[in-house]
N, C-alpha and C positions, 0 to 999 in steps of 0.2 A: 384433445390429443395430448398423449404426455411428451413434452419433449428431452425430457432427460433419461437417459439409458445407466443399468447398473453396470461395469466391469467388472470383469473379473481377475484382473492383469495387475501382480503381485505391484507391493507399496515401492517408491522410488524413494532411496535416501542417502542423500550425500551433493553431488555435483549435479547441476541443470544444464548448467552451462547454454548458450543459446541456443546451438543447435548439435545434437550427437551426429557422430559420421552416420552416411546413410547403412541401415541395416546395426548398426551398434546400438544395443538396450541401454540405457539407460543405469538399470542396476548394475552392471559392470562397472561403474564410475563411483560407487559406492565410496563414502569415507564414515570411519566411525564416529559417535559419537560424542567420544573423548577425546578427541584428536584436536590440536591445535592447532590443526591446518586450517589456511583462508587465501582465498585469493579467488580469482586477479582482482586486483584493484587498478585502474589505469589511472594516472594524471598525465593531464595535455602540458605538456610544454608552452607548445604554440600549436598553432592549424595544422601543422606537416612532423611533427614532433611527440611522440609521446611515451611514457615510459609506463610498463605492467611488471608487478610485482605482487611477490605470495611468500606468502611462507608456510614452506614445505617439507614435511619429517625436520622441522625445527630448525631449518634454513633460511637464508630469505634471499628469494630468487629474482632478483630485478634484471628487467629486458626493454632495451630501446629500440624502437621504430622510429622509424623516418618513413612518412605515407604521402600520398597526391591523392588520395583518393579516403577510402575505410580504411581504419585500423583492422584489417585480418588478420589472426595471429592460431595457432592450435595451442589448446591448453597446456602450463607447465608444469602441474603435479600431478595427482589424479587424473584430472580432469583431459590428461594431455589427447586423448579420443575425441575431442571438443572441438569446433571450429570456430572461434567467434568473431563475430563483423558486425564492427561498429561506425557507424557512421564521424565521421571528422566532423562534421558541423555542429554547432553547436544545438542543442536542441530545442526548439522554439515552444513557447504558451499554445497550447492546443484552445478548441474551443471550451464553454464551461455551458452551453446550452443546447440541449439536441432534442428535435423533437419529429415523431415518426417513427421513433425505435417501436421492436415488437415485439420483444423479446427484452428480459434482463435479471439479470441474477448479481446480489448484490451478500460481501458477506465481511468480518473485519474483526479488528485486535487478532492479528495472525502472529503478534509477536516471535518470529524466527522457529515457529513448528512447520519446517519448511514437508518434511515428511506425511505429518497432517493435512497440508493445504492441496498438495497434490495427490492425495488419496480422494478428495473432496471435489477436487476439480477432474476428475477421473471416472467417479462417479456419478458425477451430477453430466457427465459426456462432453465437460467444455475444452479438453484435452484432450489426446489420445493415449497409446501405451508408452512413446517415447517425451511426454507433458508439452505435445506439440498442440494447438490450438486446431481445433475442429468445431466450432461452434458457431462456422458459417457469420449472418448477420448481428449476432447477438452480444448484448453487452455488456460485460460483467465491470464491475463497481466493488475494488477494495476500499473498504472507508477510512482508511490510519491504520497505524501501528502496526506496521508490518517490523519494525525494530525493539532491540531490548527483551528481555528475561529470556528467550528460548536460544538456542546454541548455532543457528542456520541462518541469521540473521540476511545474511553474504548472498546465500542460496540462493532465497526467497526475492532479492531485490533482483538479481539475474535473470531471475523466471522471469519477471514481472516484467520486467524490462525487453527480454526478447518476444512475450506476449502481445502486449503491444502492438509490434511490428507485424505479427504476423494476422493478428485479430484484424489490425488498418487493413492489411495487404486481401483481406477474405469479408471485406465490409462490413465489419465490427468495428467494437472497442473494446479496449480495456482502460477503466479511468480508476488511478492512483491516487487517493485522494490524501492531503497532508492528518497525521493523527499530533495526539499530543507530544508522541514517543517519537515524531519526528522533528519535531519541533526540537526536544530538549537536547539531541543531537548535533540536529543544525547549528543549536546555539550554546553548546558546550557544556551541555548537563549529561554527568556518564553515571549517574548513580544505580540507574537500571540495566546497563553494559552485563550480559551475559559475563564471567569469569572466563569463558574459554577467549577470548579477546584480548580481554584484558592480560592475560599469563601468555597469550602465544602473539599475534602481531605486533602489540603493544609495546611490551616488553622485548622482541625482539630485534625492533626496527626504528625503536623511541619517537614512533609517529604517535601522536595523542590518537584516540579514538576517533574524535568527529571529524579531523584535519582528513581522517579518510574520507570524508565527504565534503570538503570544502569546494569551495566554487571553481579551482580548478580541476578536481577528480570527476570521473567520467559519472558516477554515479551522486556525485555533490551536484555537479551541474544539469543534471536531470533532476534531482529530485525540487531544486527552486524552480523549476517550472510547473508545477504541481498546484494543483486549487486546493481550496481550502473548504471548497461546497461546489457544485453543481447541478444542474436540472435536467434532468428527464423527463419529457414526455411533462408531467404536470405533479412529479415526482421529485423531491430537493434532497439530495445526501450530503451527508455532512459528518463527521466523527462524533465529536459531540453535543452540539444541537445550534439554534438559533435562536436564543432568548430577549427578552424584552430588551436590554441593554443595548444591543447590536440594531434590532427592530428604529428605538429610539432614534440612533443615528442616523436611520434613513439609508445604510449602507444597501445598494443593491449587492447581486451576485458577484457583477465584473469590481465592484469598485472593492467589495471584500476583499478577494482574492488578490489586487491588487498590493491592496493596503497590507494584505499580509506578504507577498513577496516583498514589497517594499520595509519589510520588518524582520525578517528572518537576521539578518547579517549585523543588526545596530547594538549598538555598545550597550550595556545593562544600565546605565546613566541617559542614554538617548530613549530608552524604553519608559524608563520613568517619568522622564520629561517633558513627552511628548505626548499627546492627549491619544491620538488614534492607534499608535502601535500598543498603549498601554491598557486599552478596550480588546484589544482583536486578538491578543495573546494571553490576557490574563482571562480570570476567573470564568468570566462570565463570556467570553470569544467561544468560537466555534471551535475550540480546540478542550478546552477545559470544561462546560458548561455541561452539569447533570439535572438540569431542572426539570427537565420529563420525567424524572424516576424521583426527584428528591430535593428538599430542601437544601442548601448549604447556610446553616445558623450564622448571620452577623452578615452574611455576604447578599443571599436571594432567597425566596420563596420560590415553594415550589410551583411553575406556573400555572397559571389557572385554563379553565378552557377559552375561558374570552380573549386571556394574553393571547396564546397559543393561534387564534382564529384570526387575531390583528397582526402577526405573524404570517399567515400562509395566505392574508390577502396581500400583506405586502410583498412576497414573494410567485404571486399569483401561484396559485400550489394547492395540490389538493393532502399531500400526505407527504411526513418528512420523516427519512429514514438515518437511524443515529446508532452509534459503535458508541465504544471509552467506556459505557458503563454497563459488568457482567449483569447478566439478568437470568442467568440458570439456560434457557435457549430461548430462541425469536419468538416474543412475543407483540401481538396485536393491543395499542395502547388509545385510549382518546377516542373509543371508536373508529380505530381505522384511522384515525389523522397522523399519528406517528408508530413507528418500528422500531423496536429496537432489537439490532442483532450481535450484539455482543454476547458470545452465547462461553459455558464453561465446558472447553476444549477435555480436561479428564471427565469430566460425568459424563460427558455426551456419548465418548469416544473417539470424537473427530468435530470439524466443522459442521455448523449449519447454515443454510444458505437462503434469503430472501430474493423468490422469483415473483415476476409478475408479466403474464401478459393476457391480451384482450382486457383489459382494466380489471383482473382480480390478481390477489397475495395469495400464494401458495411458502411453504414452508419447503424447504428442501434439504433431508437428513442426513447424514452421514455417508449411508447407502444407499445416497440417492434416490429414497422414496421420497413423493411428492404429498404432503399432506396440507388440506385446507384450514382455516382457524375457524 
């Protein structure tokens, strides 16, 4: 039975926001995309305290709340047709292991083609006409890099974020998994910062780029709770890969993910001089490591099939699905032991997407046709 449906209900671009008032499209909330506009961005004060700010037609619109409960506020540019409600608490480490799922569609490097991502999730039925979640039990898997070189960076974390909530609320999931491009943000690398950023919030509000996501901003402190790998069913994703390095350690799941939130925040001198944040974020970490597709001269070879087997027994695993490195679209690698779906967003047209259920990989295109490999 196919379970993905084509729409036919025009592309959404500009604002997500979490939820449109009820009966308001979507495309009404439109911003171009030369505009410098961004927001909201929230930082918590404290529990009961917090401040949303945007900048708008080249302003910058800061707004304080005092809350006992969610932050509810209606958007204040564009967006201002927008309701959003967000939880005050802080947000907690979800699981990193599920198994029983039946469904899952998995896809990544979205780099801020916020426009692309919801034509694709529209198509493939995991959203409706308003990019509200309709995909029932089923659980989709962004693998990294949803930040850096595209212009919707903002969008794209909002979707993803109110997704979430709604996929939990309908017996899903949606799991965010950290990329490289998250990382270099987290830890104050902007050399991949889109321009429209950098020339509009940046510049107009003299917040550095990543401080918008620093541990006290609403989207800072979601996104450190974020894994760096997780498993499905007898399925491991990851951005970009698990190679012998990582194996060698002995690092399971939990203690990876761990060791990488315990690493995201340390000084570039604590990184270096500490043995395990300087494994798990460098080269050869699940954040950098192209060894499925490729050599890196001086640093790894490229794995072999026995590395790779001593890998997915330790991970008890049957097949490991991996983003970071383009491969033209989803290709079947290892015989079926690895995926990799980092696919090139202009040739294709749009995303593609890795589904799998009753234990076989399907391809899922653009237009949401379902093809086998």
């Amino acid at each position: 039975m196919i379970v993905f449906a084509v729409l036919s209900s025009p592309l959404v671009v500009g604002w997500p926001g979490p939820v449109p008032a009820a009966g308001q499209e979507t495309e009404s909330l439109a911003v171009s995309a030369d505009s410098l506009d961004d927001g909201p961005h929230v930082y918590w004060i404290d529990d009961s305290n917090a401040r949303v700010f945007y900048i708008c037609n080249g302003e910058f619109l800061p707004k304080g709340y005092r809350l006992s409960r969610n932050l509810t506020f209606a958007g204040l540019c564009a967006d201002s047709l927008v309701e959003y409600d967000i939880p005050a608490r802080e947000p907690s480490v979800e699981r990193h292991e599920f198994s029983g799922v039946r469904r899952v569609l998995a896809l990544s490097d979205i780099h801020g083609e916020y426009a692309e991502l919801v034509a694709f999730l529209r198509a493939a039925g995991v959203v409706d006409q308003n990019a509200r979640w309709r995909w029932g039990d089923g659980h989709l898997v962004i693998a990294g890099d949803v930040f850096d070189r595209g212009g919707q960076v903002t969008e794209c974390l909002w979707l993803i974020h109110r997704l979430e909530r709604e996929a939990r609320e309908a017996g899903g999931r949606v799991h965010y998994l950290l990329g490289n491009h998250e990382l270099m943000v987290l830890r104050r690398d902007d050399r991949y910062v889109n321009e429209r950023y950098l020339r509009g919030i940046v510049q107009e509000t003299t917040i550095w780029y990543d401080d918008l996501f620093g541990p006290d901003m609403e989207l800072g402190r979601w996104l450190r709770t974020k894994h760096a790998a997780i498993k499905i069913n007898d399925i491991v994703f990851v951005h970009g890969g698990l190679g012998p390095a990582i194996v060698e350690r002995e690092l399971d799941l939990e203690e990876l993910n761990e060791a990488v939130r315990a690493s995201i925040d340390l000084r570039s001198y604590e990184v270096l001089f500490s043995d395990e944040p300087s494994i798990v974020l460098g080269s050869e970490g699940p954040f950098w490591y192209r060894g499925y597709h490729l050599a890196m001269p001086g640093i790894y070879e490229r794995i072999t099939p026995q590395e790779l087997e001593t890998a997915l027994d330790f991970y008890d695993a049957e097949t490991v699905v991996v983003g970071h490195t383009d491969i033209g679209r989803i290709q079947r690698l290892y015989d079926g032991r690895v995926y990799g779906i980092d696919v090139s967003v202009d040739d294709l047209g749009g995303f593609e997407g890795l589904f799998w259920a009753n234990g076989v990989f399907s391809r899922v295109t653009p237009d949401g046709s379902v093809e086998g490999f």
